[in-house]
C-alpha positions in Angstrom: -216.8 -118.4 61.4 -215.5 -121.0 59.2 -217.7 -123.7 60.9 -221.0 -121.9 59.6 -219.1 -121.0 55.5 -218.8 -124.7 55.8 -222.4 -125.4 57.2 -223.5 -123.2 54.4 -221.8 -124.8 51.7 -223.1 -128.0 53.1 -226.8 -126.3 53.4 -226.6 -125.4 49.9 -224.7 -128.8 48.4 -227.8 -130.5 49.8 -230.3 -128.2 48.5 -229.1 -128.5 45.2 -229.2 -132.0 45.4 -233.1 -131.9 46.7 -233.6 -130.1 43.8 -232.3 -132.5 41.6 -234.1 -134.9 43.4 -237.6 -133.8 43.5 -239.1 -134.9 40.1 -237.3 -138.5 41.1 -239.0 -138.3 44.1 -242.6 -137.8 43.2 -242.2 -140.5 40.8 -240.9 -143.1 43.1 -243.8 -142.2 45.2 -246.4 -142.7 42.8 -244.6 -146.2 41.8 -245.0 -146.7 45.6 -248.4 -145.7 46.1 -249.6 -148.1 42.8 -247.1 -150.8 45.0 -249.0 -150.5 47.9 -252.4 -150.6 46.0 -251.2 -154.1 45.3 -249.7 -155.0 49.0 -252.0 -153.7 51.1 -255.6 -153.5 51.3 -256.0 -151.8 54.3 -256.5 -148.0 53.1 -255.2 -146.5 56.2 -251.5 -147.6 55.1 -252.0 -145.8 52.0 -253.3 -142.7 53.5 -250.5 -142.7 55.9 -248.1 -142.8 53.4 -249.3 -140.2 51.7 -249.7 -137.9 54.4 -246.3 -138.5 55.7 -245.0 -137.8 52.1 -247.1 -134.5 51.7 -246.2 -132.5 55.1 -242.5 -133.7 54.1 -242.9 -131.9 50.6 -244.3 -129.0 52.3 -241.7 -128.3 54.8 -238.7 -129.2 53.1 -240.2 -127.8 49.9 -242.9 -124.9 49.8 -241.7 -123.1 52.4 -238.5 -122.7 51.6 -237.3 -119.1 50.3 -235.3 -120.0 47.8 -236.4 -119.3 44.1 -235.3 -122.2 42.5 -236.3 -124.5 45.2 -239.8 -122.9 44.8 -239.9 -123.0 41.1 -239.1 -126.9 41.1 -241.4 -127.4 43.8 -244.6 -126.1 42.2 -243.4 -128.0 38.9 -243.0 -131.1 40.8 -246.4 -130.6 42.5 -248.1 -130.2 38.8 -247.4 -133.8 38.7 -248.5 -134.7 42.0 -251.6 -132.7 42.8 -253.7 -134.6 39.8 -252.7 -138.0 41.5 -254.2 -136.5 44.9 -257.4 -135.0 44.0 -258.4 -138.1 41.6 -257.1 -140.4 44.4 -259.2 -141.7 48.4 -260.6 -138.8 50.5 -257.5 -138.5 52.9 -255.7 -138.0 49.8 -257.8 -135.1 48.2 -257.6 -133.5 51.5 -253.8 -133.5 51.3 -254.2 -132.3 47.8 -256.1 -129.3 48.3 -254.0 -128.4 51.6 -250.7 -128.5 49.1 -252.9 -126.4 46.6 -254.1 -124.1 49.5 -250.0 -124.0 50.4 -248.8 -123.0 47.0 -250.8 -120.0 46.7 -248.7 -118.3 49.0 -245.8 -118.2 45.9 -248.4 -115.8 43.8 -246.9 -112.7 45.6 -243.1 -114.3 45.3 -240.9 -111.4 43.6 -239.2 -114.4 42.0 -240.5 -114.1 38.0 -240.0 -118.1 37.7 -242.1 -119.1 40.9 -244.9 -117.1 39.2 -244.6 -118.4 36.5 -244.7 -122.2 37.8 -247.8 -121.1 39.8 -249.8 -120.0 36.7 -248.7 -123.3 35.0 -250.0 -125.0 38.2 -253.1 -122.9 38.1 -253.5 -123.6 34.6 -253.8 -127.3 35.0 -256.3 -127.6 37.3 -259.8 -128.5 36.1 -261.5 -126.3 39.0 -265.1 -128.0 37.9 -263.4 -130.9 39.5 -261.5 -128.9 42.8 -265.4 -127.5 43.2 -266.7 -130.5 43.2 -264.2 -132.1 45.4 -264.6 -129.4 48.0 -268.5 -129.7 48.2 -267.7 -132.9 49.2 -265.6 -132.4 51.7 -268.3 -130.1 53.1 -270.2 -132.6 53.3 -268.1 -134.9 55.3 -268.5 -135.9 59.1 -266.1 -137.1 61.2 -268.5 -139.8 62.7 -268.8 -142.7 61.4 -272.1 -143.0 62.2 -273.9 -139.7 61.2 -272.4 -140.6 57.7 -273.9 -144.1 57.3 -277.6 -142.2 59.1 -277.5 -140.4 55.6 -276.4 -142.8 53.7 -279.2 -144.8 54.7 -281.0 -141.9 54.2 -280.5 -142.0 50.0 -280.6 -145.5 50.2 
């Protein structure tokens, strides 16, 4: 029994720290991301990045339970999500699939996590999410049927 109070306290120590940590985090990633711009031309390093950074935000972030962590979360994504959807293809994906995970807070009894998901909601120019989704509609996975209708418009 005192083995799991002590887990727990640990559990909660390093929550609280994650939460303090969150805004710091998506800043130090967007310094990275304009770093890399600069390093690396290849794209794929980039996207790969970016991935790895959004599925960690996800887990460790949006599907916890845990008002406050939720609350920070969505605020933290309000500064992330613009970066994403303005930002390569792989990105926008990740940006809407982050969006598309976030909804799930609108029926959170937690006053604060609605709240943060309204704000969220709020900032969101939806002429551009439209827009961005058409697109990805209109994306194939072959490389090849994409540059036939490119060629096409050409």
């Amino acid at each position: 029994m005192q083995h799991t109070t002590s887990s727990y306290v640990l559990a909660k120590f390093a929550l609280a720290q994650l939460i303090d940590d969150i805004d710091f985090r998506i800043l130090t990633y967007l310094e990275q991301q304009q770093q890399l711009k600069q390093q690396y031309a290849d794209i794929r390093v980039r996207q790969a990045t970016a991935s790895t950074f959004a599925k960690q935000f996800k887990i460790i972030c949006l599907n916890d339970n845990n008002a406050r962590v939720i609350h920070v979360s969505l605020n933290a994504l309000r500064t992330l999500l613009p970066f994403l959807l303005i930002n390569s293809h792989a990105s926008t994906i990740i940006g809407i699939e982050l969006l598309k995970d976030s909804i799930q807070h609108s029926t959170s009894s937690c006053i604060l996590a609605k709240f943060a998901l309204a704000q969220l909601m709020n900032d969101i120019d939806f002429r551009t999410l439209t827009y961005l989704e058409q697109q990805l509609k209109q994306q194939y996975p072959d490389i090849r049927v994409r540059q036939a209708i490119a060629s096409t418009f050409a």
